[in-house]
N, C-alpha and C positions, 0 to 999 in steps of 0.2 A: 326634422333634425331633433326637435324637441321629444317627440316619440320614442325614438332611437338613443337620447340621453336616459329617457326613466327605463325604458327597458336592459341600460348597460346597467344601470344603479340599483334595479330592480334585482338584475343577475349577481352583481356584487357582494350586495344584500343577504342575498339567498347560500353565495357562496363563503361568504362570513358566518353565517351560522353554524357552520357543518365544519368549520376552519380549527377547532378545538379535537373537533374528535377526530378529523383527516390527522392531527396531528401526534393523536394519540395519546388525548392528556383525557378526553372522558368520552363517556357514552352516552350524553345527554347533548340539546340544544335547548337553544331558549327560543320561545314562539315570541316574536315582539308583537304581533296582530292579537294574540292571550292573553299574552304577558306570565307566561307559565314553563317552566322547565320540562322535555319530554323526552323521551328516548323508545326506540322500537328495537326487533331482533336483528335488524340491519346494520344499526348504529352500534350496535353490540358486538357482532361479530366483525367491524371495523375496526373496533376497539381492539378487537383482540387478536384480528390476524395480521392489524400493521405492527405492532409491540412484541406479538410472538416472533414473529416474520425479522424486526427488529436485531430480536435480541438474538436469536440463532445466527444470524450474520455479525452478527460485533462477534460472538464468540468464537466462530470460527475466522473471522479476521484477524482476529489478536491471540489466535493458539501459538503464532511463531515467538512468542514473548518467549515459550521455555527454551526455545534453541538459545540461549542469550546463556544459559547454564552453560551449554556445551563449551564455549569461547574461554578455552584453557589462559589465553594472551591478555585476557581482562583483569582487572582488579574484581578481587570476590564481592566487594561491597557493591560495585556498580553493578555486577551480574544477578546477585537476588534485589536489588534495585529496580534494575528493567523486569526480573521477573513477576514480581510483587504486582507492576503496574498493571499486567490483567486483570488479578483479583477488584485492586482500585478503579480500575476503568469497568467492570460487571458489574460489581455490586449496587452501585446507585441505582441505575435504571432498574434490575432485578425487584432489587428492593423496591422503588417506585411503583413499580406496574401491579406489583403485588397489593403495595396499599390503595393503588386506585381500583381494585376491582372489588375491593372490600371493603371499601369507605366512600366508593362514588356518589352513592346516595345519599350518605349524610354529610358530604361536605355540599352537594348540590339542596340539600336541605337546610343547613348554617346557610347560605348565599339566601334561597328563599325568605328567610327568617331578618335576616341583616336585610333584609334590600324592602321588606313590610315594614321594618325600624325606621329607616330612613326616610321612606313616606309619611311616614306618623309624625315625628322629630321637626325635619325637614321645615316643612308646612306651617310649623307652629312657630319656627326661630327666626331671627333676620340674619342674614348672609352674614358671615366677620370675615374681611378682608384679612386679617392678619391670621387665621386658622386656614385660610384655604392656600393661603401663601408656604405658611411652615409645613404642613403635609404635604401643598401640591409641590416644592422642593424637592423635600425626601423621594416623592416617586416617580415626577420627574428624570431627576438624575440614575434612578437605579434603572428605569426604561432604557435612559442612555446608555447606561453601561450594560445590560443585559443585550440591546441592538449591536454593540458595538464586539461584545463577546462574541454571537451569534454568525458576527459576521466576519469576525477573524477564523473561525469555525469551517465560514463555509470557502474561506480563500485559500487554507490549508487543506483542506480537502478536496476543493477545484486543482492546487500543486501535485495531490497525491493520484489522484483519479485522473485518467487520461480525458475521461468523458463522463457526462453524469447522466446515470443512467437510475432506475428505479432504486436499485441494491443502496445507490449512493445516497441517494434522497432517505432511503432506510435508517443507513449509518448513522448518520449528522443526527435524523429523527431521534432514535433511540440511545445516543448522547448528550443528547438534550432534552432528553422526558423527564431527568427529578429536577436540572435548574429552573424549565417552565412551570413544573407544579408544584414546587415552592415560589415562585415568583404569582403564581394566585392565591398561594397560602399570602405572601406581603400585602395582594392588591386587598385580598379582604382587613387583613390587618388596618391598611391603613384607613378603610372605611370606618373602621371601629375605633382608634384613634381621634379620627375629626370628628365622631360624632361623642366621645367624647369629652374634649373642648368645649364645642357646641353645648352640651349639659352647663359644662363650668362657666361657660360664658352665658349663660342665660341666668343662670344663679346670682353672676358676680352682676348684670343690667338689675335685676329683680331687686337685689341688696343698695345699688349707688340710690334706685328710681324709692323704696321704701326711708333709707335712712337720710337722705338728701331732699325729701317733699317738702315744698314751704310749707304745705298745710298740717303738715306733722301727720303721725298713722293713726287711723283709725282703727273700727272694729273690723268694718267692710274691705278696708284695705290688708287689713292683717286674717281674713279670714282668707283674699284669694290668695295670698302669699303663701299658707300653711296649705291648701289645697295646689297649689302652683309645686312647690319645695316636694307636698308627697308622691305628685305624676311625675316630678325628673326621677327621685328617687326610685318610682317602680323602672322607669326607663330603663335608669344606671343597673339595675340589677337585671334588667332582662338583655343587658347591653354585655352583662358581667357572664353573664352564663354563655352565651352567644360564645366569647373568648374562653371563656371555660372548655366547650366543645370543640374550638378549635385547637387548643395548644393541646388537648388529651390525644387529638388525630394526628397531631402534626409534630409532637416534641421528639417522638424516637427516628423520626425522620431526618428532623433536623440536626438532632446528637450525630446522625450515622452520616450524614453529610458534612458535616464540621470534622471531623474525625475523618474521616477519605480523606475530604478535602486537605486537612493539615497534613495528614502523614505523606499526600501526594504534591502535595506545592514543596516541602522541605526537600522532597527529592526529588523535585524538577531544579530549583535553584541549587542544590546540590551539585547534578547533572551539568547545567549551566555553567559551574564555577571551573569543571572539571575537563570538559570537554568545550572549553574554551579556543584552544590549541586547535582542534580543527574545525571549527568555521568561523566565518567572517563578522565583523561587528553585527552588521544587517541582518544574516541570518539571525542571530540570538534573538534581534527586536522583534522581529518580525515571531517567529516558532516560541519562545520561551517568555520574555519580558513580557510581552503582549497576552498571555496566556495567565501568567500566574497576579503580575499583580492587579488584574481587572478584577480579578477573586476576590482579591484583600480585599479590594474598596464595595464589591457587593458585599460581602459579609458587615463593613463599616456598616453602610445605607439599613440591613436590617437590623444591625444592632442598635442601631441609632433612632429607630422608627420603636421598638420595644421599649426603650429609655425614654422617648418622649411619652408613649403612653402611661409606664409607670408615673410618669410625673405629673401625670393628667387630677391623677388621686391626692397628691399633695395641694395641687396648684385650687384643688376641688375644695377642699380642708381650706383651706386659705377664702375661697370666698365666703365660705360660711360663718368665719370666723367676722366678718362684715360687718354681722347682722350683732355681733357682742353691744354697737353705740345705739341700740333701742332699749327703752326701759324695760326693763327684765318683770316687775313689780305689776305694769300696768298690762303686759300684753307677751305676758307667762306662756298661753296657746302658741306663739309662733319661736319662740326659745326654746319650748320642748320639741316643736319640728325638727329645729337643725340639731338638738342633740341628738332625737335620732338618728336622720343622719349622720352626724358626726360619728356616731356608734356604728352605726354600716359598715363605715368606711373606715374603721379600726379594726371591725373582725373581719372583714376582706382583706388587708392586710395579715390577722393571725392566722388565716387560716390559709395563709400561703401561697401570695398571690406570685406566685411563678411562671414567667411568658415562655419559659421553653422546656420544662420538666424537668430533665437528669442537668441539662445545662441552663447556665446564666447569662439570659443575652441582655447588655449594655453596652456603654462607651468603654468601660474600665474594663467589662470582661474580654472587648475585642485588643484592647492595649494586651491582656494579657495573655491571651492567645497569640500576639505578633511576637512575644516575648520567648514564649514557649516553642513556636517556628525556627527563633534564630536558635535557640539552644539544640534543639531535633539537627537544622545543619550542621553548628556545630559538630556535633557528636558524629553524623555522617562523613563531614571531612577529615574529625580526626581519623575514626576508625579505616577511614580511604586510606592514610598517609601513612598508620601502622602498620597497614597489607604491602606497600611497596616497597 
């Protein structure tokens, strides 16, 4: 029986590793027995005949969008409304597949790179219950709401589909290829996030254990401080770069995902408000509600994971500022540490530190996009009400 357990978990195992590229999101696996990222012309051409394969079936699934012009009996706004929503349902994955076969390598080189960081880091910090709480929250909950999306997904489509059959497994796939691979753009984020904290909070221990010592500081002690302050600081910068690489891969992705995404929620709930009259409460919960605002709150979860990192650099500033109640006079070598740092982390600041390129992702930027949604319906219902 025991046998029969490692061999089911052995196979599990084996069938998890390959669970990424079956799904179409890369052409590499990770050897856990290496510990190495790999990929062959197997994996490759998996890549690219379930996504090609994908994407040819969504678009000839959704050609019927233009008869929706023909429907003389319609309001014109609803009719380039439904037609539009091809374009908005193609273009994500299109665009997706495109940058996964062009950037596979170096976002699976970022994951290498962050995942050597965290070994090094790691090893050297003591756990903070209060860091692994406020990130593991944040992605937590977006796990949630992404399982929960996925699975609204696949009950709408188990409604449509009489039987599920390869084509169907396609469909959903290749509807779901830019939400999954920005949801590993988050998972890395938030690795880079906690680690961090982790910097700041070794900083802010380092600063309470130097300026709080009954013995007062020494030379010895103020020598491993300024050798301590300059290994976080190379960290922080090779932690800065790391995030550097990723938002340069990932910012026009995310603009063109926010941008679908808004112009296609304003005229789902549009659609919603309008086409009230024929179906039932239930239907709406279930097809519409359930659809669009799981969005809102995923966009929230990564705006909110961006904001806390920004804030990583103040909260960073703040612990340094600590170190101001040592005599400046007697032990001048560990003052000029943190000004340098303090300097780092002014011109990482000048020089524009921006988590999402063309766009600005935080708490206030997502208020202001929810603001911009109601005004987009707005404008869609009036121009509805002046066609009838």
């Amino acid at each position: 029986m025991k046998q029969r357990f490692e061999v089911i978990k052995r196979n599990c195992k084996q069938i998890g590793h390959y669970f990424l590229i079956l799904m179409g999101q890369t052409s590499y696996w990770y050897d856990h027995k290496n510990a190495h990222f790999k990929r062959n012309l197997l994996t490759r051409l998996v890549f690219v005949a379930i996504n090609v394969a994908g994407i040819v079936y969504l678009i000839y699934q959704k050609r019927h969008a233009f008869q929706v012009l023909t429907l003389e009996h319609m309001n014109p706004i609803m009719r380039y409304t439904g037609t539009s929503l091809f374009f908005l349902i193609i273009l994500p994955p299109v665009s997706t597949f495109g940058q996964i076969c062009f950037c596979d390598s170096q976002f699976i080189e970022i994951k290498r790179k962050l995942q050597c960081m965290e070994l090094k880091c790691l090893s050297k910090f003591s756990r903070c219950k209060q860091i692994e709480r406020n990130v593991g929250q944040i992605y937590v909950s977006k796990c949630i709401t992404i399982a929960f999306m996925f699975s609204m997904t696949v009950v709408w489509y188990s409604n449509f589909f009489t039987t599920w059959q390869l084509r169907t497994v396609l469909h959903v796939n290749v509807i779901w290829l830019s939400n999954f691979w920005l949801f590993q753009y988050f998972h890395v984020m938030a690795k880079i996030c906690r680690l961090f904290y982790y910097i700041d909070n070794q900083i802010r221990e380092m600063a309470e254990k130097v300026v709080k010592s009954p013995a007062g500081l020494n030379r010895k002690m103020e020598y491993h401080a300024c050798m301590e302050l300059f290994w976080l600081r190379q960290q922080h910068y090779r932690l800065c770069q790391i995030l550097d690489e990723l938002q340069t891969m990932f910012k026009w992705q995310l603009f063109l995902k926010r941008l679908v995404s808004f112009v296609y929620m304003g005229m789902h709930v549009y659609n919603t408000i309008f086409d009230t009259s024929h179906f039932d409460i239930g239907t709406i919960l279930i097809y519409d509600v359930a659809d669009y605002v799981p969005s809102v709150l995923d966009f929230f979860m990564t705006d909110n994971l961006c904001h806390l990192t920004k804030n990583s650099f103040r909260d960073l500033q703040q612990s340094l500022n600590e170190f101001n109640g040592i005599d400046q006079q007697g032990y001048g070598r560990l003052h000029r540490e943190c000004d340098v740092f303090s300097l780092y982390l002014h011109c990482r600041k000048l020089s524009g530190f921006q988590l999402s390129g063309p766009l600005s992702m935080n708490r206030s930027s997502w208020f202001a996009m929810m603001a911009g949604m109601v005004s987009w319906i707005i404008i869609l219902s009036q121009a509805h009400i002046s066609k009838e």
